[in-house]
KOLBA-584939 format. One line per 5 residues: number of its first residue (from 1); their letters; for each residue y, x, z of C-alpha. Coordinates in nm, 2 decimals. Layout:
NUM = A = Y:X:Z | ... .
// end
This chain:
1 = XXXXX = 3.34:-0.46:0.14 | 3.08:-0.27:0.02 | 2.86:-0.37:0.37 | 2.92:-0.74:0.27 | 2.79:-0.72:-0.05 .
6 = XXXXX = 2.42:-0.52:0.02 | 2.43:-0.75:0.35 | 2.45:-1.06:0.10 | 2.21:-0.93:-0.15 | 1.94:-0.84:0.13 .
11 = XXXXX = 2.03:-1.14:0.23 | 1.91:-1.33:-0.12 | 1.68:-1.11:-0.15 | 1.48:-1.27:0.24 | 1.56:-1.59:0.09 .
16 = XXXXX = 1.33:-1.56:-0.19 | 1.08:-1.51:0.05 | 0.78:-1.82:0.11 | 0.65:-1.85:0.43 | 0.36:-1.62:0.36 .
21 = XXXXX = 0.56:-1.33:0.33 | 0.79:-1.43:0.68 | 0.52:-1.49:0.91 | 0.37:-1.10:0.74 | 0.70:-0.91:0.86 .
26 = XXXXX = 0.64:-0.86:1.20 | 0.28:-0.80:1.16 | 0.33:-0.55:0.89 | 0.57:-0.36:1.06 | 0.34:-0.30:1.36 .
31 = XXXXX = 0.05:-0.25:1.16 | 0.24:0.04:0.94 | 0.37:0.19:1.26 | -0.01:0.22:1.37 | -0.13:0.30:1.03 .
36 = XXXXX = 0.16:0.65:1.08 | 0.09:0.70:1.41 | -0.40:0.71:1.31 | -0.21:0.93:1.01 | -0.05:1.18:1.31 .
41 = XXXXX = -0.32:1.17:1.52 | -0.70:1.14:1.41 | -0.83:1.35:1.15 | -0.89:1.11:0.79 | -1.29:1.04:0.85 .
46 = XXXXX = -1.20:0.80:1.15 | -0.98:0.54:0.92 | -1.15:0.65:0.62 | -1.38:0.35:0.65 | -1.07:0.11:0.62 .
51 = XXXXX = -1.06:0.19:0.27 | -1.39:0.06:0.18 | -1.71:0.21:0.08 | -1.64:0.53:-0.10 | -1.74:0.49:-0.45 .
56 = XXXXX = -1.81:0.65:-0.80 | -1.57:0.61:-1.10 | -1.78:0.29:-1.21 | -1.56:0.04:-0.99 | -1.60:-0.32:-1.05 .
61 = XXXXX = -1.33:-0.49:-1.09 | -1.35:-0.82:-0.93 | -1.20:-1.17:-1.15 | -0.98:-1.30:-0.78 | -0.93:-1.66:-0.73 .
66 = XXXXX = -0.56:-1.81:-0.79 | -0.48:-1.80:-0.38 | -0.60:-1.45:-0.35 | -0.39:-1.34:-0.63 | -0.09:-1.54:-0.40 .
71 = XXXXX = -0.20:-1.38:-0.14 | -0.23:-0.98:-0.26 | 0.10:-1.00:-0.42 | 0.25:-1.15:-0.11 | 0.10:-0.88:0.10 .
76 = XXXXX = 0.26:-0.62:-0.12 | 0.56:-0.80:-0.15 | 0.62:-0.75:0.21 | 0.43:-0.43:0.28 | 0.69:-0.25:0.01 .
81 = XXXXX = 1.00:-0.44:0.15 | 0.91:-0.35:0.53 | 0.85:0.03:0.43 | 1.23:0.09:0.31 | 1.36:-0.01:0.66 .
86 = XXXXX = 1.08:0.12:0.91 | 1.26:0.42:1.08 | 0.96:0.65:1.06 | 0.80:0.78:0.68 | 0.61:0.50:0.55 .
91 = XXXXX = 0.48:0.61:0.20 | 0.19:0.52:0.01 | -0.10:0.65:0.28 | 0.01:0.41:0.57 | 0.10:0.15:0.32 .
96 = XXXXX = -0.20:0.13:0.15 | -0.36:0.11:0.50 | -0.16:-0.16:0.64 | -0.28:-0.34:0.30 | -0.63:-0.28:0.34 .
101 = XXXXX = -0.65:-0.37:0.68 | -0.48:-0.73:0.56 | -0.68:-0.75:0.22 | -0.94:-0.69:0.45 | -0.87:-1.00:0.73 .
106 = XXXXX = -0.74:-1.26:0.41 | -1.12:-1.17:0.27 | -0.93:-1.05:-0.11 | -1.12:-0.76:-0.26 | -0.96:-0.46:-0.35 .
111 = XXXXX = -0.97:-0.11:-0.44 | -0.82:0.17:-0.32 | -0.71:0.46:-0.54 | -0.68:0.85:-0.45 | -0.54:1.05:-0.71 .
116 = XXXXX = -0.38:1.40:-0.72 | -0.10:1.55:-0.95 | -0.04:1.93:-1.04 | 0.32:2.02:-0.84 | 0.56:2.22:-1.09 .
121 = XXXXX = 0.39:2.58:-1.05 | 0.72:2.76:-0.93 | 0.66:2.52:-0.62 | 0.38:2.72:-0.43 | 0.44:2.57:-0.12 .
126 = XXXXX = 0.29:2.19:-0.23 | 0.09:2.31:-0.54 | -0.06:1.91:-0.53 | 0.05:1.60:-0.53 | -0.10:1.34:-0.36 .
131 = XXXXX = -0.09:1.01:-0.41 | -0.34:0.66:-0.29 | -0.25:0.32:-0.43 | -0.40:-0.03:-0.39 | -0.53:-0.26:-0.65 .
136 = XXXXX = -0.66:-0.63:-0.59 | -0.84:-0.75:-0.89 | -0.61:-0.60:-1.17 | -0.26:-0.64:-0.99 | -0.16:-0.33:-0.78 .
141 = XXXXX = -0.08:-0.44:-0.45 | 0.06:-0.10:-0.31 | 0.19:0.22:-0.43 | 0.20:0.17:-0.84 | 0.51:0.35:-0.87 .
146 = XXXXX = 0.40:0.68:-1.04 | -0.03:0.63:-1.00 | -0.07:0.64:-1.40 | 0.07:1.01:-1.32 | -0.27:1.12:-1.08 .
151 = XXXXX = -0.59:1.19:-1.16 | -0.81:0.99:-0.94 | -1.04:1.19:-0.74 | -1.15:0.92:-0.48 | -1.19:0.55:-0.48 .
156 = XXXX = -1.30:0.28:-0.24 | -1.38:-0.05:-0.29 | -1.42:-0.36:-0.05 | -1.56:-0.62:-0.18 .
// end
């Protein structure tokens, strides 16, 4: 019983979809499984530049037109609902790359966040906490849960 009702509510939940978001669920899934595997593999200077250029704390936030407004919060519709059933970890890194790499072809502006966060202090085997988030004009496309908690260390912005 219990199956039948999550299976009916993920099931109004893809229903709310538009076609923006349907023809993004393959694609995403693919691009997060490469955005895990650069994460395994190559050291953070080689996808570094997918963030943008590496900027001071004066960021400019850029006024987005109605469609690329659509179009960010589609993207992050889609990125967060494709991270909760990929069977490898996809946090906020490799979802905040997968959105920058589609920001990035849909030619929306963005910035990306990196912030860090004190552990508790008993905890000395991850004293920090990291944490990267995305933000396309003044909507946060991925990773908001938890970013007003970080203090931003980093930022990129594509413009």
């Amino acid at each position: 019983m219990q199956l039948r009702s999550t299976l009916s509510r993920k099931w109004a939940s893809l229903r709310s979809y538009g076609w923006h978001e349907w023809l993004l669920l393959l694609p995403v899934f693919c691009i997060l499984a490469i955005a895990r595997a650069a994460i395994l593999i190559l050291p953070f200077r080689k996808y570094a530049g997918l963030f943008g250029q590496k900027t001071g704390n004066d960021i400019e936030v850029v006024a987005l037109q109605t469609f690329q407004r659509n179009r960010a919060r589609a993207i992050g519709k889609t990125i967060r609902m494709v991270a909760k059933v990929t069977p490898w970890q996809s946090v906020c890194l490799p979802q905040a790359m997968t959105a920058c790499f589609l920001l990035r072809l849909y030619k929306v502006p963005f910035t990306t966040f990196f912030g860090v966060m004190s552990s508790n202090p008993k905890n000395n085997q991850d004293p920090l906490l990291a944490h990267v988030w995305v933000c396309a004009g003044t909507s946060i496309v991925t990773g908001g849960a938890g970013h007003e908690k970080h203090v931003v260390v980093a930022t990129f912005q594509m413009m």
